[in-house]
Structures are given as C-alpha cells and as structure tokens.
C-alpha positions as protocol buffer text, in pm:
chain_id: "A"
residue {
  index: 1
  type: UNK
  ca { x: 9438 y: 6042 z: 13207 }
}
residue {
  index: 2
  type: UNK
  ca { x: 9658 y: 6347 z: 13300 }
}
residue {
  index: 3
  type: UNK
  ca { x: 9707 y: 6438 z: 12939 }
}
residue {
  index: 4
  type: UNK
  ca { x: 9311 y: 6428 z: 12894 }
}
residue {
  index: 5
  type: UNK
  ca { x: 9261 y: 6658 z: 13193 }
}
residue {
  index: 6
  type: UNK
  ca { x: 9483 y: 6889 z: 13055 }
}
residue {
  index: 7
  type: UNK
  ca { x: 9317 y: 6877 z: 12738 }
}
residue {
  index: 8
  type: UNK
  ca { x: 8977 y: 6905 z: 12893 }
}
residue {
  index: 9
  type: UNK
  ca { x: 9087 y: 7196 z: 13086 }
}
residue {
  index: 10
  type: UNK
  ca { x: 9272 y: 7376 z: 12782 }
}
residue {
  index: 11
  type: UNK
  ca { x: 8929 y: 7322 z: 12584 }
}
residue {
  index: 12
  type: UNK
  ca { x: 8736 y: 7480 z: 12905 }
}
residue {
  index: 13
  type: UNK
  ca { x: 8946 y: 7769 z: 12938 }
}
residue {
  index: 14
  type: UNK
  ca { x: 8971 y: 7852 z: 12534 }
}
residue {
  index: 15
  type: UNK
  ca { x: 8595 y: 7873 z: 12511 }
}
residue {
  index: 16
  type: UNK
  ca { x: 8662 y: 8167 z: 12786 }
}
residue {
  index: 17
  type: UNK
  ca { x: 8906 y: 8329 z: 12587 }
}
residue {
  index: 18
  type: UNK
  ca { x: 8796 y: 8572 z: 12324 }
}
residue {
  index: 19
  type: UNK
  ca { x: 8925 y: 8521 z: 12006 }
}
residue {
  index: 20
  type: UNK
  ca { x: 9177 y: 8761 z: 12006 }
}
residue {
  index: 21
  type: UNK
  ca { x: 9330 y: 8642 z: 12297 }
}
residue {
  index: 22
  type: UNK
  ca { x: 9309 y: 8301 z: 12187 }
}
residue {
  index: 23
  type: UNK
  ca { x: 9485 y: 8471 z: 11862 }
}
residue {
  index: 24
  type: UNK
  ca { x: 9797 y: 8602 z: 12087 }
}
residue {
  index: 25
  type: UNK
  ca { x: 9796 y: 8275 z: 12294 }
}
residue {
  index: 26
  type: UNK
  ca { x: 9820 y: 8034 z: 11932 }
}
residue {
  index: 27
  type: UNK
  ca { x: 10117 y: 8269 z: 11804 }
}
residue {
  index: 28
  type: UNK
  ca { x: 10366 y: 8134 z: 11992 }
}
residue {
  index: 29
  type: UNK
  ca { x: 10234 y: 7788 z: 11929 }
}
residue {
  index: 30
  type: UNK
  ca { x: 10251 y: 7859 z: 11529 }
}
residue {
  index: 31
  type: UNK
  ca { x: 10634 y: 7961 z: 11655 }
}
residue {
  index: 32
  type: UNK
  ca { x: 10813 y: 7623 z: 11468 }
}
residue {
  index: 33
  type: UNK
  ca { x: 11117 y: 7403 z: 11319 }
}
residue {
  index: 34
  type: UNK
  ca { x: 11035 y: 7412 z: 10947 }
}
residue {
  index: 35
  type: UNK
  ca { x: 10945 y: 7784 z: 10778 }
}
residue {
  index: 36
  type: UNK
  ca { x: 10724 y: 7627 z: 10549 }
}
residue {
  index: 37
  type: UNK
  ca { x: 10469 y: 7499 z: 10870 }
}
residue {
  index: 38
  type: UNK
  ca { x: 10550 y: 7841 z: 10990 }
}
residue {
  index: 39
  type: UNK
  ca { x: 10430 y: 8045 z: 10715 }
}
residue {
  index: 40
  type: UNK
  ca { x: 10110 y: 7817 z: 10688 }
}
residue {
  index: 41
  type: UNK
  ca { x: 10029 y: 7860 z: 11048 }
}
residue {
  index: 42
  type: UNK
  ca { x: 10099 y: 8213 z: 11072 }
}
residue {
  index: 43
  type: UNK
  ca { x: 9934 y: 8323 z: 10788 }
}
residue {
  index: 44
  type: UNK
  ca { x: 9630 y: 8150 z: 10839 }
}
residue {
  index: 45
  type: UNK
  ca { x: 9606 y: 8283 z: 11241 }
}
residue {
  index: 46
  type: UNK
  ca { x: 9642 y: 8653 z: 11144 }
}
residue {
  index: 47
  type: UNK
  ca { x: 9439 y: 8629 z: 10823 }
}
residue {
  index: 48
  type: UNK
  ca { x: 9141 y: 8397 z: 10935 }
}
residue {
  index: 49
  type: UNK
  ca { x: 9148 y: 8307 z: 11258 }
}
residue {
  index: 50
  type: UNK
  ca { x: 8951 y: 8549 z: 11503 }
}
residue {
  index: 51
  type: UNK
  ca { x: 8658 y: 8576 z: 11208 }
}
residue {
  index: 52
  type: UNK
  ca { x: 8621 y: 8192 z: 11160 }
}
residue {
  index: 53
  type: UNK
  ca { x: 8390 y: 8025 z: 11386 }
}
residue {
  index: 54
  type: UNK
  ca { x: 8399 y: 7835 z: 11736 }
}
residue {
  index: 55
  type: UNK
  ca { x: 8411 y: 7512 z: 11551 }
}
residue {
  index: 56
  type: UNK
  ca { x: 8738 y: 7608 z: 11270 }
}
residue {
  index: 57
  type: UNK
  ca { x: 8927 y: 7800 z: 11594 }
}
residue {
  index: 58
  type: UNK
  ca { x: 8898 y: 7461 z: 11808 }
}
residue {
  index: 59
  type: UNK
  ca { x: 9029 y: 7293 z: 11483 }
}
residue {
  index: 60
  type: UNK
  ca { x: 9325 y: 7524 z: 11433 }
}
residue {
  index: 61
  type: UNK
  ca { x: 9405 y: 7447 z: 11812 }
}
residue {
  index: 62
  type: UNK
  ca { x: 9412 y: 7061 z: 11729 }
}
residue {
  index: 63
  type: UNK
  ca { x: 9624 y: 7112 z: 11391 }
}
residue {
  index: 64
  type: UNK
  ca { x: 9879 y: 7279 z: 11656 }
}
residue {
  index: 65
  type: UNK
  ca { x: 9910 y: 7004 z: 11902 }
}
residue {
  index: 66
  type: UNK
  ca { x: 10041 y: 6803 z: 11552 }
}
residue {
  index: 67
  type: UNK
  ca { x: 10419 y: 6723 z: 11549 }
}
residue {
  index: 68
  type: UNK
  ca { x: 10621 y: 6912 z: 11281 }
}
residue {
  index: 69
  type: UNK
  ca { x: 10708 y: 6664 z: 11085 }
}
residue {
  index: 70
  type: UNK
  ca { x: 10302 y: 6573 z: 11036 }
}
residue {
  index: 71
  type: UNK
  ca { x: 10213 y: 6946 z: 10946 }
}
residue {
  index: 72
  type: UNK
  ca { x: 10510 y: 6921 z: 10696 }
}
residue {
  index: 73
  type: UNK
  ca { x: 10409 y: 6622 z: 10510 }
}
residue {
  index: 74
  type: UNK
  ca { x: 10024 y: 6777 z: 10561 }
}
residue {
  index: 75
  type: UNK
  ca { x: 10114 y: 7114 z: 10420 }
}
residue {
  index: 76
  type: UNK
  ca { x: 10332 y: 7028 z: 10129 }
}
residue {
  index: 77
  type: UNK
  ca { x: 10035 y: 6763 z: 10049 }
}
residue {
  index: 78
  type: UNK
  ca { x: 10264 y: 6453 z: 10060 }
}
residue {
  index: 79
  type: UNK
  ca { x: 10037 y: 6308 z: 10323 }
}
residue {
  index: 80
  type: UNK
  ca { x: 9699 y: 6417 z: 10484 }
}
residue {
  index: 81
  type: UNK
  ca { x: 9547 y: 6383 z: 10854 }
}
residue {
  index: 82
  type: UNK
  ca { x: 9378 y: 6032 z: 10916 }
}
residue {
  index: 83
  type: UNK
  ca { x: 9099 y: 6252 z: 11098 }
}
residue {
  index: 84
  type: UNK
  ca { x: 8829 y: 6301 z: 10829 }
}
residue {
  index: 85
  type: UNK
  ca { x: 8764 y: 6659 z: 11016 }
}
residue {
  index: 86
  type: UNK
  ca { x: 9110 y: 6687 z: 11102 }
}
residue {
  index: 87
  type: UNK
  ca { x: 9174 y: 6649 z: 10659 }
}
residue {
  index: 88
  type: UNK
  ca { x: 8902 y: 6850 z: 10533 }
}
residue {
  index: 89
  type: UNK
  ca { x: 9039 y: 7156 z: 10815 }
}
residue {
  index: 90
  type: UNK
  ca { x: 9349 y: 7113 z: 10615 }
}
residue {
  index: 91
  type: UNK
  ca { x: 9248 y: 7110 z: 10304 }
}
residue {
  index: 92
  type: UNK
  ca { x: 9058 y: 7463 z: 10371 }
}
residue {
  index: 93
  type: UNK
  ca { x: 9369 y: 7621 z: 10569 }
}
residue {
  index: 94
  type: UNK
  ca { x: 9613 y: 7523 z: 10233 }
}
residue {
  index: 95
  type: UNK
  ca { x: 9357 y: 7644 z: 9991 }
}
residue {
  index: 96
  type: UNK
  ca { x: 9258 y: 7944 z: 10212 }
}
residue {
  index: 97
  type: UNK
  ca { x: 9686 y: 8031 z: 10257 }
}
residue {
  index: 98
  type: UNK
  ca { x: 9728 y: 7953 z: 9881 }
}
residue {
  index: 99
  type: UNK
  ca { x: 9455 y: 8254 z: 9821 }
}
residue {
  index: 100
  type: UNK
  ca { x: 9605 y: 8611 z: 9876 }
}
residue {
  index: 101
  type: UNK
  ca { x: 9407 y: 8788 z: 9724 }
}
C-alpha cells in the first residue's frame, strides 16, 4: 500500500539518477550497526557500483533495504537470501569484496 508507493516511487526516481548520484545517495544507506556489513557494503559501492549495470545497481538498492542482522548472517555466509536473485547478488558482492586485487 503506502510502503509499495514509496517503493514504486524510489524505483522511478533511481532510474533518473545517474549512477554517481545514486552512488552518493546509497553511502549513507551502507552507513550501519555491525563493521563487518559496513565494510561489505562500502567496499562494494565505491569499487563496483557506478560500472555494474541497471539490473546489479537495483539489486544493491534491495540488499540495502535488508535488516542488519540479515546482511550479517548473509555476509559471514551463515545464512543466504531466500530470493534466488536476491542469493546469487550476494554471492557475487562476497566473492567480488573477497577479490582485491
């Protein structure tokens, strides 16, 4: 209802956004509790983000309306999204983080 609208109209005014903007907007969202969801969220928005496509952007903006404790259990592999996308998205942002080369 309201909470769709919202997310209708978030969705709507992201694919306005260029991606760096989008980039500065999801920064304070990656701003959270636990370092460890911190570091993966961080490191994958300045590192990835603005050159992956439409598609991998919109997912990073879904993995960020997770709760905490989810992105925990998600990032230190204890648990995984139910969300076959959702999953695989994670999968490639741990293995992507886990890469610095």
């Amino acid at each position: 209802t309201t909470k769709s609208l919202l997310n209708i109209e978030d969705a709507m005014n992201a694919q306005q956004e260029s991606p760096q903007q989008l980039q500065r907007r999801y920064r304070w969202q990656c701003r959270r509790g636990a370092s460890e969801v911190e570091v993966v969220l961080n490191d994958y928005l300045e590192r990835y983000f603005v050159d992956d496509d439409d598609q991998d952007q919109a997912r990073f903006a879904r993995v960020l309306e997770c709760h905490d404790v989810d992105l925990l259990d998600w990032f230190t592999q204890r648990s995984e999204p139910e969300d076959p996308e959702l999953r695989d998205f994670v999968r490639k942002m741990i293995r992507r983080v886990a890469d610095k080369s």
